[in-house]
mmCIF file as Biopython writes it, N, C-alpha, C and O atoms, coordinates in Angstrom:
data_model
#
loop_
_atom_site.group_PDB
_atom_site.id
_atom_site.type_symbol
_atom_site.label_atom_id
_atom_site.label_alt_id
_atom_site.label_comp_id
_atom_site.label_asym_id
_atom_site.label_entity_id
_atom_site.label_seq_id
_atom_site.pdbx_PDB_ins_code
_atom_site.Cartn_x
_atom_site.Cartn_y
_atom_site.Cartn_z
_atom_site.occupancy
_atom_site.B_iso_or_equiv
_atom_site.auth_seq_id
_atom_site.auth_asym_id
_atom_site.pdbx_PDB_model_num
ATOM 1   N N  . UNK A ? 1  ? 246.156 -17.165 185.232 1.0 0.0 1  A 1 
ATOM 2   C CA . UNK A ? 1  ? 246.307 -16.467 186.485 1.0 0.0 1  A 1 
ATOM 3   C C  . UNK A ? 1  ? 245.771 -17.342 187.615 1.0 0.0 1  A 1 
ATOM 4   O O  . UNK A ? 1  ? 244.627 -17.786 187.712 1.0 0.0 1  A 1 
ATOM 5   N N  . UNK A ? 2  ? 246.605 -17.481 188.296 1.0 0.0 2  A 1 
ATOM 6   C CA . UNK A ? 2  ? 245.977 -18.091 189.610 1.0 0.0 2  A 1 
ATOM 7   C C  . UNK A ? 2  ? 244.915 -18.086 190.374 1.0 0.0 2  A 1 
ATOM 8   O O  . UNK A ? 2  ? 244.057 -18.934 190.623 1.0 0.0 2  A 1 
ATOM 9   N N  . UNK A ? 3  ? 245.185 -16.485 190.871 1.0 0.0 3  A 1 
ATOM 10  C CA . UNK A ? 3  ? 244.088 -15.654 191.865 1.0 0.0 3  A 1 
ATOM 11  C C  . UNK A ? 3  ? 242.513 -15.389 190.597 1.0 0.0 3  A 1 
ATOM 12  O O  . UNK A ? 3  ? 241.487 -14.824 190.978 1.0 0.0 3  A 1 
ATOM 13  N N  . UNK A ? 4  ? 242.678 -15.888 189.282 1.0 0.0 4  A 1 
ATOM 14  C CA . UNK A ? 4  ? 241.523 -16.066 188.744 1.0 0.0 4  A 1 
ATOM 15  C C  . UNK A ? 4  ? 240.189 -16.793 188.921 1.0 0.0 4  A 1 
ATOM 16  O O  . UNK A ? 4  ? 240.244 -17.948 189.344 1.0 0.0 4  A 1 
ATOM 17  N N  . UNK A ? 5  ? 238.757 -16.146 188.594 1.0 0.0 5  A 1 
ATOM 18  C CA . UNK A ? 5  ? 238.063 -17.205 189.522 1.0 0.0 5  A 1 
ATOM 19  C C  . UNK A ? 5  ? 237.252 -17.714 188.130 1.0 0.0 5  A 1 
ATOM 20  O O  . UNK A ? 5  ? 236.743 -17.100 187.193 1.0 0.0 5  A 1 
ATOM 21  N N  . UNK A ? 6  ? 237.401 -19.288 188.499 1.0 0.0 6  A 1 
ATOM 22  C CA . UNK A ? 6  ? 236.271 -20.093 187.448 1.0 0.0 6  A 1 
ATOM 23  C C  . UNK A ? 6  ? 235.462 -20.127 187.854 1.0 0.0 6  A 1 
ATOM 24  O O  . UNK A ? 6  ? 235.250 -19.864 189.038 1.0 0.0 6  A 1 
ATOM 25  N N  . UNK A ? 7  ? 234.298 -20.623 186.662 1.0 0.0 7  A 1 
ATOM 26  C CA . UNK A ? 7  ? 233.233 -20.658 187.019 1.0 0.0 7  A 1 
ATOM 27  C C  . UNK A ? 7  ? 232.525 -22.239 185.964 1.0 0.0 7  A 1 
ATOM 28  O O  . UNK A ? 7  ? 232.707 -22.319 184.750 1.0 0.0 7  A 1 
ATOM 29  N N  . UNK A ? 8  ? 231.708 -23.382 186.834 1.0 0.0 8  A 1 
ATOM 30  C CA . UNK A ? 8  ? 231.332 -24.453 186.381 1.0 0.0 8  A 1 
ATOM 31  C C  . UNK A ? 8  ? 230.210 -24.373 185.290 1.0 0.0 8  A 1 
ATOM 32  O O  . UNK A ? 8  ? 230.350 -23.178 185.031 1.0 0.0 8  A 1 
ATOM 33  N N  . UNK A ? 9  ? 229.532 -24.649 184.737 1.0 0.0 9  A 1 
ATOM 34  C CA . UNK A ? 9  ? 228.117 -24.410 183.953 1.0 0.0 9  A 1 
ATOM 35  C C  . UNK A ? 9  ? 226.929 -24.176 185.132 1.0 0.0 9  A 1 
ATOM 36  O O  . UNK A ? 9  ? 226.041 -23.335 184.989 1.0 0.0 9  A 1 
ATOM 37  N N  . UNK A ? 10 ? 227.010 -24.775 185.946 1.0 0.0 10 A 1 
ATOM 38  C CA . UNK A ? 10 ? 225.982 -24.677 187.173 1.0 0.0 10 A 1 
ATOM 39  C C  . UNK A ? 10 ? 226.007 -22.874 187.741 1.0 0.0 10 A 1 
ATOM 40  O O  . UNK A ? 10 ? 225.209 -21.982 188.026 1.0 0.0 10 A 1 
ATOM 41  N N  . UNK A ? 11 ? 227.843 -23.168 187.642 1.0 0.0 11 A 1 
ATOM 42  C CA . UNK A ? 11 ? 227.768 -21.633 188.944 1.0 0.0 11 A 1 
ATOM 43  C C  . UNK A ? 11 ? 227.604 -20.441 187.692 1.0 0.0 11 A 1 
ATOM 44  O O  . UNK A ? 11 ? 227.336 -19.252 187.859 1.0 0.0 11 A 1 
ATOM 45  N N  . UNK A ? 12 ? 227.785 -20.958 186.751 1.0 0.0 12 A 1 
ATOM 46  C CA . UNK A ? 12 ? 227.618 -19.732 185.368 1.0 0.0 12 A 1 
ATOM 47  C C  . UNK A ? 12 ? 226.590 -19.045 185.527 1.0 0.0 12 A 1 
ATOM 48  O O  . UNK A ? 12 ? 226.332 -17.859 185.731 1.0 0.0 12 A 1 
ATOM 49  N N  . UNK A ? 13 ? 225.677 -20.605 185.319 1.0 0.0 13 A 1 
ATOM 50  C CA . UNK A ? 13 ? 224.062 -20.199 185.055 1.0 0.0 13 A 1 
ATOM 51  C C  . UNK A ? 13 ? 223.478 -19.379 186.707 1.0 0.0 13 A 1 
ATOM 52  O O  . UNK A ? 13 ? 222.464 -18.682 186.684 1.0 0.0 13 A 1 
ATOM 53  N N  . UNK A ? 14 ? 224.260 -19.592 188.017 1.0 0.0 14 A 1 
ATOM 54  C CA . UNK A ? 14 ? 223.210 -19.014 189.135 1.0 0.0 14 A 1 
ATOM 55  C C  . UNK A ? 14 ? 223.659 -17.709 189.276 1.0 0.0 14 A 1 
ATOM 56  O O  . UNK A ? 14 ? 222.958 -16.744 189.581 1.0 0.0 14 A 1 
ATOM 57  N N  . UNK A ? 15 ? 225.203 -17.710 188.975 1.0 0.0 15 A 1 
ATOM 58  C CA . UNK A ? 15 ? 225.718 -16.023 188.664 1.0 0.0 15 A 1 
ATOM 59  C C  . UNK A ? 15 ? 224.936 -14.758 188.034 1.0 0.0 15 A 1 
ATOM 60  O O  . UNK A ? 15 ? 224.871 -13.571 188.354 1.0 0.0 15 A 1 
ATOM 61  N N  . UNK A ? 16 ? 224.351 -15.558 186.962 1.0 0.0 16 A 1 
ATOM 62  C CA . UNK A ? 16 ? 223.541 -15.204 185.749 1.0 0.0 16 A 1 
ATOM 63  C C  . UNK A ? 16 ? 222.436 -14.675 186.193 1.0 0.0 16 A 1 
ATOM 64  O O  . UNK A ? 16 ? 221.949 -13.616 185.797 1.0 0.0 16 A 1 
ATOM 65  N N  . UNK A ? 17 ? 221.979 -15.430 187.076 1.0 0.0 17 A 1 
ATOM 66  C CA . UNK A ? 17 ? 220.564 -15.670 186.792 1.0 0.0 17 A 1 
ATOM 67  C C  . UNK A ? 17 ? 219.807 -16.410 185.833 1.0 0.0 17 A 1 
ATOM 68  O O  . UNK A ? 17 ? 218.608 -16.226 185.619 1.0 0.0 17 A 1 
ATOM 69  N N  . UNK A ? 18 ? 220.486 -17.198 185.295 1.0 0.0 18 A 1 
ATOM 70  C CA . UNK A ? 18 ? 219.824 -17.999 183.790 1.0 0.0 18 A 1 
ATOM 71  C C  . UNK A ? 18 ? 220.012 -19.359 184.124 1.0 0.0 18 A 1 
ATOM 72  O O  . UNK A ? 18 ? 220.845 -19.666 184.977 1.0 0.0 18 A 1 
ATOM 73  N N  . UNK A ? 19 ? 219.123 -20.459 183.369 1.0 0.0 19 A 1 
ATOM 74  C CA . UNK A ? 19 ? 219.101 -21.720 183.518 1.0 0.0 19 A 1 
ATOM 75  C C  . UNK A ? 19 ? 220.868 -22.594 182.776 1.0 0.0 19 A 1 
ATOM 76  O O  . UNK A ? 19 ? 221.673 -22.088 181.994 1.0 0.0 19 A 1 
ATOM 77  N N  . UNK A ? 20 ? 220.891 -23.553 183.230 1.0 0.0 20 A 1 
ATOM 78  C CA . UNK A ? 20 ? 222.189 -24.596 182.996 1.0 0.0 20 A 1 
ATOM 79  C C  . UNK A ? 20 ? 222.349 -24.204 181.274 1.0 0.0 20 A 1 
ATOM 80  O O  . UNK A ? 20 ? 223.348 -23.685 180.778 1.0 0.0 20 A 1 
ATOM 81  N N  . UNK A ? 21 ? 220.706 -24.722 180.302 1.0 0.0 21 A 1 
ATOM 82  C CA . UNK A ? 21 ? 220.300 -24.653 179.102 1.0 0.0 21 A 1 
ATOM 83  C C  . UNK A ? 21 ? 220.987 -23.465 178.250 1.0 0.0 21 A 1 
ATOM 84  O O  . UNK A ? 21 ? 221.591 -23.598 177.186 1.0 0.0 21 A 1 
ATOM 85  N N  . UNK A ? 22 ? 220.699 -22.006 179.127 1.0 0.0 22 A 1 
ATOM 86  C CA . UNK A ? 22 ? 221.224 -20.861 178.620 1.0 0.0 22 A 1 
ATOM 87  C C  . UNK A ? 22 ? 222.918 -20.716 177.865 1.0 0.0 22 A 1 
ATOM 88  O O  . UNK A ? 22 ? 223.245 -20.320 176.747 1.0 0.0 22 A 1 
ATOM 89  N N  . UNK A ? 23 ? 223.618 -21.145 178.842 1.0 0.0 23 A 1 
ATOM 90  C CA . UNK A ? 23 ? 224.931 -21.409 179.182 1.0 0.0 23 A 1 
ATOM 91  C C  . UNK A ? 23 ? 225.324 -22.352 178.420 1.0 0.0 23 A 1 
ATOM 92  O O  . UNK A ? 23 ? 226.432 -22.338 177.884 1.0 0.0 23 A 1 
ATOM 93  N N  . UNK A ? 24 ? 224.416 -23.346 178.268 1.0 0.0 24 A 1 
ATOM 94  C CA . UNK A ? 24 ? 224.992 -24.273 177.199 1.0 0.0 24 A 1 
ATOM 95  C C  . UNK A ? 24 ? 224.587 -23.424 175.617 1.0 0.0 24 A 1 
ATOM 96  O O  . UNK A ? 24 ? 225.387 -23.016 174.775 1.0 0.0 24 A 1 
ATOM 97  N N  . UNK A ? 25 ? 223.888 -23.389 175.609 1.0 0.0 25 A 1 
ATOM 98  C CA . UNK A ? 25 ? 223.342 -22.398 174.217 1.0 0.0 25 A 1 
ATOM 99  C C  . UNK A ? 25 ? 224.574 -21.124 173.706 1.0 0.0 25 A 1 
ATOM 100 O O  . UNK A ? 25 ? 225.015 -20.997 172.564 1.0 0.0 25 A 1 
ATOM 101 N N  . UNK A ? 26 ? 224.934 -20.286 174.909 1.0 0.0 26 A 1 
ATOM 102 C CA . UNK A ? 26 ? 226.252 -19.410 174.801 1.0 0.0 26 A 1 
ATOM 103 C C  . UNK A ? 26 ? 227.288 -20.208 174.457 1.0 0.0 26 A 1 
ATOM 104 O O  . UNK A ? 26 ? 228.281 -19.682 173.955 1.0 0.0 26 A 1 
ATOM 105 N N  . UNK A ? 27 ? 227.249 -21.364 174.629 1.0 0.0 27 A 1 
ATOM 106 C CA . UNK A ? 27 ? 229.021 -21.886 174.148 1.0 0.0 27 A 1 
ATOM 107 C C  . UNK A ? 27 ? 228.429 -22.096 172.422 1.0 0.0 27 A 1 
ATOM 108 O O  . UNK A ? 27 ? 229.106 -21.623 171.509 1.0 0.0 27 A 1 
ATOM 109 N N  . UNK A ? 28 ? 227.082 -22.867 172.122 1.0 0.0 28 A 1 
ATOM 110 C CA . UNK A ? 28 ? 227.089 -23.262 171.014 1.0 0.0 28 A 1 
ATOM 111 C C  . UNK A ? 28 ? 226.765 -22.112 169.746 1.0 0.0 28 A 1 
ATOM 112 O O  . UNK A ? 28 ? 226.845 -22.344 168.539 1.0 0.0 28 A 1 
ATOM 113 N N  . UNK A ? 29 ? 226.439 -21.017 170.297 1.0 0.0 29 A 1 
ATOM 114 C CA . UNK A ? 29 ? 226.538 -19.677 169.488 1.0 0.0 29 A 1 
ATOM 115 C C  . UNK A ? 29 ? 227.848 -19.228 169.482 1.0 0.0 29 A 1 
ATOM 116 O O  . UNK A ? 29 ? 228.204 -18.287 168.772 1.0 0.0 29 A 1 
ATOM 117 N N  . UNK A ? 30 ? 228.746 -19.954 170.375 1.0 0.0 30 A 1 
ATOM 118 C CA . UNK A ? 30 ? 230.095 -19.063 170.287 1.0 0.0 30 A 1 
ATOM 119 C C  . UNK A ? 30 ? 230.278 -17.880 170.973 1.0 0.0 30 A 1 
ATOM 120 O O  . UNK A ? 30 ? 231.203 -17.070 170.920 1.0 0.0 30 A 1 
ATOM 121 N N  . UNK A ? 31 ? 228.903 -17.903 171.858 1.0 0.0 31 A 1 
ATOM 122 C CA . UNK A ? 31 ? 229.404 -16.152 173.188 1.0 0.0 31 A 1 
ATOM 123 C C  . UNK A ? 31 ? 230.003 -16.435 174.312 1.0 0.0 31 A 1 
ATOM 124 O O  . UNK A ? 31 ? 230.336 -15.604 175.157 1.0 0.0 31 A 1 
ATOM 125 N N  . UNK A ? 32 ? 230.232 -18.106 174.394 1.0 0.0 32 A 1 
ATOM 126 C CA . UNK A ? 32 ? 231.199 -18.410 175.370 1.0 0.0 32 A 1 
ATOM 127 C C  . UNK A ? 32 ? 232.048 -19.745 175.427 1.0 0.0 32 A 1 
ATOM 128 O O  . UNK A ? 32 ? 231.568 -20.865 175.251 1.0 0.0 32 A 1 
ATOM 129 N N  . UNK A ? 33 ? 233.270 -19.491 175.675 1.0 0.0 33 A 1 
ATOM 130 C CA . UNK A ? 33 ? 234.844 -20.252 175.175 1.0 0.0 33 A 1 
ATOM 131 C C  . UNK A ? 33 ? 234.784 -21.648 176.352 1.0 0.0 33 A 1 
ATOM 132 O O  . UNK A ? 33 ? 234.799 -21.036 177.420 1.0 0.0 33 A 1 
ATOM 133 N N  . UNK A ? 34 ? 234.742 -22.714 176.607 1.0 0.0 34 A 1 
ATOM 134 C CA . UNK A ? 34 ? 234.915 -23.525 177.553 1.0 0.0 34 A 1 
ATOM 135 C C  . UNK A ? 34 ? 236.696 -23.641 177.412 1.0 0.0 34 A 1 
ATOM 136 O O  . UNK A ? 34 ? 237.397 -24.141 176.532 1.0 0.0 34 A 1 
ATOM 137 N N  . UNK A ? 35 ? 237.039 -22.937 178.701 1.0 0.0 35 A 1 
ATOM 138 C CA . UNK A ? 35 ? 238.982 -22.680 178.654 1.0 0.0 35 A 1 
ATOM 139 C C  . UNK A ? 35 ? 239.515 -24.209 179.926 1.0 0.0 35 A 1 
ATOM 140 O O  . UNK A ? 35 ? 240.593 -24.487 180.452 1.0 0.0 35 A 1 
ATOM 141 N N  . UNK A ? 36 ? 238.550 -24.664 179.965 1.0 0.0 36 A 1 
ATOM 142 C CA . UNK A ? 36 ? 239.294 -25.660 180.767 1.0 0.0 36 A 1 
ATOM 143 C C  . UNK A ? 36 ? 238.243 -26.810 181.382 1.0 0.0 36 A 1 
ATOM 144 O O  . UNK A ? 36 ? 237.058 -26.856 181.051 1.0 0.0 36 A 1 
ATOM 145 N N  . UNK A ? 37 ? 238.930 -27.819 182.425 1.0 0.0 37 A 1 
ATOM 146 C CA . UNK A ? 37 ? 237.873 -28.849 182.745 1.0 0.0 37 A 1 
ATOM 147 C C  . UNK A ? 37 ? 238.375 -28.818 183.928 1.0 0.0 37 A 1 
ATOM 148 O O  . UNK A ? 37 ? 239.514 -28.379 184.092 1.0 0.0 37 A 1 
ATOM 149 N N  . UNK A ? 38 ? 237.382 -29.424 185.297 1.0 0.0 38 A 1 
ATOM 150 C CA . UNK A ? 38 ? 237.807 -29.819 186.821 1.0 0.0 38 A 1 
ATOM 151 C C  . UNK A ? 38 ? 238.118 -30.671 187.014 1.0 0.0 38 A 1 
ATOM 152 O O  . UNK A ? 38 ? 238.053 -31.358 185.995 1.0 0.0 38 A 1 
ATOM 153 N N  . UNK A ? 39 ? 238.603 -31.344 188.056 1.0 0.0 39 A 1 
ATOM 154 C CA . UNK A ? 39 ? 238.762 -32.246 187.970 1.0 0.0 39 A 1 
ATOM 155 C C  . UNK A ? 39 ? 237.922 -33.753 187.887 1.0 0.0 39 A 1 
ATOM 156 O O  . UNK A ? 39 ? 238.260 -34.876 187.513 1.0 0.0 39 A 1 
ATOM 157 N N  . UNK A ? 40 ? 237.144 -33.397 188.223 1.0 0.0 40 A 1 
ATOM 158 C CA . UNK A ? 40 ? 235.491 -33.966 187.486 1.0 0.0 40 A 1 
ATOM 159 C C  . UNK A ? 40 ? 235.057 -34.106 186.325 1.0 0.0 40 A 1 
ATOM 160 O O  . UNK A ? 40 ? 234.121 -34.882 186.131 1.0 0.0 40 A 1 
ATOM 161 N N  . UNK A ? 41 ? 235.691 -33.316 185.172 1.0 0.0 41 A 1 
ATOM 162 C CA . UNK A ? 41 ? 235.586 -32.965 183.691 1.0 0.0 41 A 1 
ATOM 163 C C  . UNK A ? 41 ? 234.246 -31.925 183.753 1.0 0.0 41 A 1 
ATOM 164 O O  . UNK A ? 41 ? 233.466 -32.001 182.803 1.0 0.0 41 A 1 
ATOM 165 N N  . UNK A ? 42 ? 234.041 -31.256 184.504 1.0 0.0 42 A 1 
ATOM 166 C CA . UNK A ? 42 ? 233.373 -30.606 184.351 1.0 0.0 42 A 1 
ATOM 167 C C  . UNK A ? 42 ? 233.758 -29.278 183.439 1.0 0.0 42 A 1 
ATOM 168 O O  . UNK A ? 42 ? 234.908 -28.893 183.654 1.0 0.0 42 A 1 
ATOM 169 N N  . UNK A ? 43 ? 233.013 -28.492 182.450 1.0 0.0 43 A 1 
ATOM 170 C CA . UNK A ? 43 ? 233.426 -27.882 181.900 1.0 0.0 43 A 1 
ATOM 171 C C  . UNK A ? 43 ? 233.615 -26.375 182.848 1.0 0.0 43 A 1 
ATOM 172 O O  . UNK A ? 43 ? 232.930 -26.137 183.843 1.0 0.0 43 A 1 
ATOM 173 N N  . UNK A ? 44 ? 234.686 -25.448 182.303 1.0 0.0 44 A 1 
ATOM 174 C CA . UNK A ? 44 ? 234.945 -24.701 183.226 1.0 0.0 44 A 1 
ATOM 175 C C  . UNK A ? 44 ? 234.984 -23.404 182.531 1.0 0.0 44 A 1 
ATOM 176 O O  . UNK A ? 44 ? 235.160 -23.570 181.324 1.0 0.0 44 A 1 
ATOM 177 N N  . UNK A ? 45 ? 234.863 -21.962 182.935 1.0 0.0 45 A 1 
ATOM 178 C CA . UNK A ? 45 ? 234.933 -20.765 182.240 1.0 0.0 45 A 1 
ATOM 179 C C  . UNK A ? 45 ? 235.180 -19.751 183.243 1.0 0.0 45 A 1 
ATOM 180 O O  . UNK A ? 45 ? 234.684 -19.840 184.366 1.0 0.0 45 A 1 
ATOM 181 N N  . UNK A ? 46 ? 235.922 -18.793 182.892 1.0 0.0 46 A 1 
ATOM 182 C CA . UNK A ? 46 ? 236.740 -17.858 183.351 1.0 0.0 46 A 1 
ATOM 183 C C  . UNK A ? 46 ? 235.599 -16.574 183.908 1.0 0.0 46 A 1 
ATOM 184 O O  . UNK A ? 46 ? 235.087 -16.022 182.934 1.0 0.0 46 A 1 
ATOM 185 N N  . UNK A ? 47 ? 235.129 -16.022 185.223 1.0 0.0 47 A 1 
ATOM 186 C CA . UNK A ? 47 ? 234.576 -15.273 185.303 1.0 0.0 47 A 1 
ATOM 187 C C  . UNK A ? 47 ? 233.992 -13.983 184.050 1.0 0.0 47 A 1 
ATOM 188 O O  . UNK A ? 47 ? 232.827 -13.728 183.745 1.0 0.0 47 A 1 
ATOM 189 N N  . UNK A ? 48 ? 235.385 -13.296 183.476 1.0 0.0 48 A 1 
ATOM 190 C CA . UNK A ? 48 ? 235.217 -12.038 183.033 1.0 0.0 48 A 1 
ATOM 191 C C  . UNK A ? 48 ? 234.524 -12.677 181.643 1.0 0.0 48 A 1 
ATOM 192 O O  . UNK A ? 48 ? 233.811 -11.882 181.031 1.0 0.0 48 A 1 
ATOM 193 N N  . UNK A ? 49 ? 234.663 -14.097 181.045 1.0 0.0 49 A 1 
ATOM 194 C CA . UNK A ? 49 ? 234.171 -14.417 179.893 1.0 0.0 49 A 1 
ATOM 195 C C  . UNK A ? 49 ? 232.491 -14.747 180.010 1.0 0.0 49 A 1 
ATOM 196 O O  . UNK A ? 49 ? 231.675 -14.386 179.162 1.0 0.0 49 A 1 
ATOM 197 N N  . UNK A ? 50 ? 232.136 -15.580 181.358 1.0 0.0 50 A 1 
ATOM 198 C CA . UNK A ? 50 ? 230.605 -15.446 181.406 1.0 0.0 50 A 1 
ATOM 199 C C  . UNK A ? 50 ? 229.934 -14.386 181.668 1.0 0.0 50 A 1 
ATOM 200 O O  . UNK A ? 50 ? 228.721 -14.404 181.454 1.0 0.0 50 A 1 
ATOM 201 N N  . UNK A ? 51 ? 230.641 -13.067 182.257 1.0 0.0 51 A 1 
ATOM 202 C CA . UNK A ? 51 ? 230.251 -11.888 182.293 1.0 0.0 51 A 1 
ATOM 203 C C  . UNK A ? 51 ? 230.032 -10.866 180.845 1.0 0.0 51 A 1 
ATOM 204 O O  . UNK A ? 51 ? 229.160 -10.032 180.604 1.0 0.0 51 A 1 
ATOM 205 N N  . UNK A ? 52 ? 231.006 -11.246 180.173 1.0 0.0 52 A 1 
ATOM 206 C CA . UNK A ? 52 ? 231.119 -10.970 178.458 1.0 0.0 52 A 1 
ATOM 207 C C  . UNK A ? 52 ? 230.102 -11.135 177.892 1.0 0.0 52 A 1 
ATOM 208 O O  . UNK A ? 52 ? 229.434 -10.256 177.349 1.0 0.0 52 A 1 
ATOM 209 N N  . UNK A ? 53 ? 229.802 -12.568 177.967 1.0 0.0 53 A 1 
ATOM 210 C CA . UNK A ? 53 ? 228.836 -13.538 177.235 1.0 0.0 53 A 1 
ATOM 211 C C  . UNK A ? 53 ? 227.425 -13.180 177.824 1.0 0.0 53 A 1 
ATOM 212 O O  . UNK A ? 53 ? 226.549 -13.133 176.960 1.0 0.0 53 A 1 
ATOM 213 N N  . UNK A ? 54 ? 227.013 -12.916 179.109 1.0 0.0 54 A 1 
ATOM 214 C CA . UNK A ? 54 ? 226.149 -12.701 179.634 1.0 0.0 54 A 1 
ATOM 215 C C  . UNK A ? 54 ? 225.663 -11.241 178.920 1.0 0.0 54 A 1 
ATOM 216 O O  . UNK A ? 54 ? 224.547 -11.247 178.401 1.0 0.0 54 A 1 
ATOM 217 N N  . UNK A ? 55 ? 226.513 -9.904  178.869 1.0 0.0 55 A 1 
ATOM 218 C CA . UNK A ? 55 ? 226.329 -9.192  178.801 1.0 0.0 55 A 1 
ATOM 219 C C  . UNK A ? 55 ? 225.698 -8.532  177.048 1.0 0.0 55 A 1 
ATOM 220 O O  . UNK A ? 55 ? 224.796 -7.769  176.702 1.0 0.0 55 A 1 
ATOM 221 N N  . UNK A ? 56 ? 226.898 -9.439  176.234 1.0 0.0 56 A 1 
ATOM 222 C CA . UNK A ? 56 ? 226.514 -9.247  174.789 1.0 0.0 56 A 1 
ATOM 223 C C  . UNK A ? 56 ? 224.458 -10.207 174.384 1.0 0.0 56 A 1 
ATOM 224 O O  . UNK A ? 56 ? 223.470 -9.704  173.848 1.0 0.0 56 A 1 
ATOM 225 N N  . UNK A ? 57 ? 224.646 -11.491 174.906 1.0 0.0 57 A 1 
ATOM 226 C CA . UNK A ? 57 ? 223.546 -11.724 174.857 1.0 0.0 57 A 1 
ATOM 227 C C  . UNK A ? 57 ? 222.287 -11.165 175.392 1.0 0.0 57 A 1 
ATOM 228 O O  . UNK A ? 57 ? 221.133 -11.561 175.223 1.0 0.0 57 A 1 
ATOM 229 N N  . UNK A ? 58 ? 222.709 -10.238 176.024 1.0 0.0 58 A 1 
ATOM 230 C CA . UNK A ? 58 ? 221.218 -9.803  176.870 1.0 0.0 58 A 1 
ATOM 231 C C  . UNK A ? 58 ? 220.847 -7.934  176.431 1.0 0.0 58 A 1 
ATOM 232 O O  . UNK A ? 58 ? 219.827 -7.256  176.558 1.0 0.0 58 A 1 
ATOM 233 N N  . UNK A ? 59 ? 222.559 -7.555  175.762 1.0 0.0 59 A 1 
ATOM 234 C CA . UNK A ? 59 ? 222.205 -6.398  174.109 1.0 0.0 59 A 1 
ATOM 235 C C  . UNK A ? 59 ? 221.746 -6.952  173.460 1.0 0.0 59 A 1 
ATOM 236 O O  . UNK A ? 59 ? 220.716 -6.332  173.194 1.0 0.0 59 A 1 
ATOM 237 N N  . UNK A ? 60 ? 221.778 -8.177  172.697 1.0 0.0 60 A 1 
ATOM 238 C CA . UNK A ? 60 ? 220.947 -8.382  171.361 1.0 0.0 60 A 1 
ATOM 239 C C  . UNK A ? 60 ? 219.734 -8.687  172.282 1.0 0.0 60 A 1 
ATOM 240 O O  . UNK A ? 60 ? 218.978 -7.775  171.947 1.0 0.0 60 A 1 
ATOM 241 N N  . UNK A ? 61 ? 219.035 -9.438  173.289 1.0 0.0 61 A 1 
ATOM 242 C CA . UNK A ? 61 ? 217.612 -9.753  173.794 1.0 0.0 61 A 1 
ATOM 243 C C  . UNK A ? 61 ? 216.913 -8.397  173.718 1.0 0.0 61 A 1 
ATOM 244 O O  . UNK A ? 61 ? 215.850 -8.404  173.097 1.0 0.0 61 A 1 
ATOM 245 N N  . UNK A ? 62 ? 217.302 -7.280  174.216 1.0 0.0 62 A 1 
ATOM 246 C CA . UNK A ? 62 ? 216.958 -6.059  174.173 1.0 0.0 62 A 1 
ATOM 247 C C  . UNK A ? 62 ? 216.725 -5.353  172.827 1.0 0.0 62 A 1 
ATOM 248 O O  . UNK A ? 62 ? 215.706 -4.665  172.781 1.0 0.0 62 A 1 
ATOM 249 N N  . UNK A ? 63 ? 217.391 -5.395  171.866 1.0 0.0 63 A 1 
ATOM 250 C CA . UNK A ? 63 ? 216.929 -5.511  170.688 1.0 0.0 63 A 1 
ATOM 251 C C  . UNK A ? 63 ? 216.255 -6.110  169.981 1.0 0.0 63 A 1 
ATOM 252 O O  . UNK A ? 63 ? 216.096 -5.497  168.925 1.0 0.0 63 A 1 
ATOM 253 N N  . UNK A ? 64 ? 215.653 -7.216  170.020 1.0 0.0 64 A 1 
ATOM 254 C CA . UNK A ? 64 ? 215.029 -7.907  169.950 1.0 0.0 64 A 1 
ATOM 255 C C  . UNK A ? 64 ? 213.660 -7.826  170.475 1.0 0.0 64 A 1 
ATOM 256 O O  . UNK A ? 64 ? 212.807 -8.472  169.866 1.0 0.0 64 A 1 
ATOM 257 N N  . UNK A ? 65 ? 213.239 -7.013  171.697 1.0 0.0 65 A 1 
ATOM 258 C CA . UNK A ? 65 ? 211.821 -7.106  172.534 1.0 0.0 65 A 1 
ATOM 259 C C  . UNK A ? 65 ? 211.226 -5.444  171.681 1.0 0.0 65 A 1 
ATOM 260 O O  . UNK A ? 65 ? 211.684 -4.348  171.359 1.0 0.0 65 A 1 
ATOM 261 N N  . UNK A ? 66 ? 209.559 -6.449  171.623 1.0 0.0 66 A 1 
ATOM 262 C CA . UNK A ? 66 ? 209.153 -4.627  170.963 1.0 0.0 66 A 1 
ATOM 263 C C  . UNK A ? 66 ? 208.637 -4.444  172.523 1.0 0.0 66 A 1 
ATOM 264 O O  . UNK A ? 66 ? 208.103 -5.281  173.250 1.0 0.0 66 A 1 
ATOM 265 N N  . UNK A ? 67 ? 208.953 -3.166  172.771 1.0 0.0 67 A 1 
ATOM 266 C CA . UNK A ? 67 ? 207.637 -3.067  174.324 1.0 0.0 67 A 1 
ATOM 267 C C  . UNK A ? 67 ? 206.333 -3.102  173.391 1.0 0.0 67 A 1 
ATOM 268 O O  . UNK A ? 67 ? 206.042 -2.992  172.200 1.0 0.0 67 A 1 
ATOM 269 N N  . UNK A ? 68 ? 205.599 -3.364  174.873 1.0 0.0 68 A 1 
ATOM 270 C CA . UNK A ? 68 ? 204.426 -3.770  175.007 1.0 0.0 68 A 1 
ATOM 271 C C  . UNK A ? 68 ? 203.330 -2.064  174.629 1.0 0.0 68 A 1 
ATOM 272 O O  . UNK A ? 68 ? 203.642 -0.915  174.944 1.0 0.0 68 A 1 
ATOM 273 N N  . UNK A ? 69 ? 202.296 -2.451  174.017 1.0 0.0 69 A 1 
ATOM 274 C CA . UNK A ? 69 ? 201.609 -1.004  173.473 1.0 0.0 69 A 1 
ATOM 275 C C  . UNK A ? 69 ? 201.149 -0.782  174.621 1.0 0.0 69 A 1 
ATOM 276 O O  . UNK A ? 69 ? 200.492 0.237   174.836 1.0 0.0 69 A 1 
#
């Protein structure tokens, strides 16, 4: 889709709120697809997929935390 908006590893991670590191870690778990490159070779990802990826990783973090006594 055209009117689709990418997103770089940089703009992933400030979207996020999470570091460059994070983002790289989501591709190598497989919670996020690198669908293309810039013309820079920068790696590139589709809004609704770092939103995906953002979202499933931060259900399991939540499962994961005991609160505090």
């Amino acid at each position: 889709m055209e009117d689709e908006l990418w997103l770089t590893v940089r703009e992933a991670a400030d979207h996020c709120g999470v570091s460059p590191v994070t983002v790289y870690s989501w591709i190598r778990r497989g919670h996020l697809k690198v669908e293309g490159l810039d013309p820079r070779g920068q790696k590139l990802f589709r809004h609704l997929s770092v939103a995906q990826a953002e979202k499933a990783t931060r259900a399991k973090a939540k499962r994961v935390l005991v609160p505090a006594a």
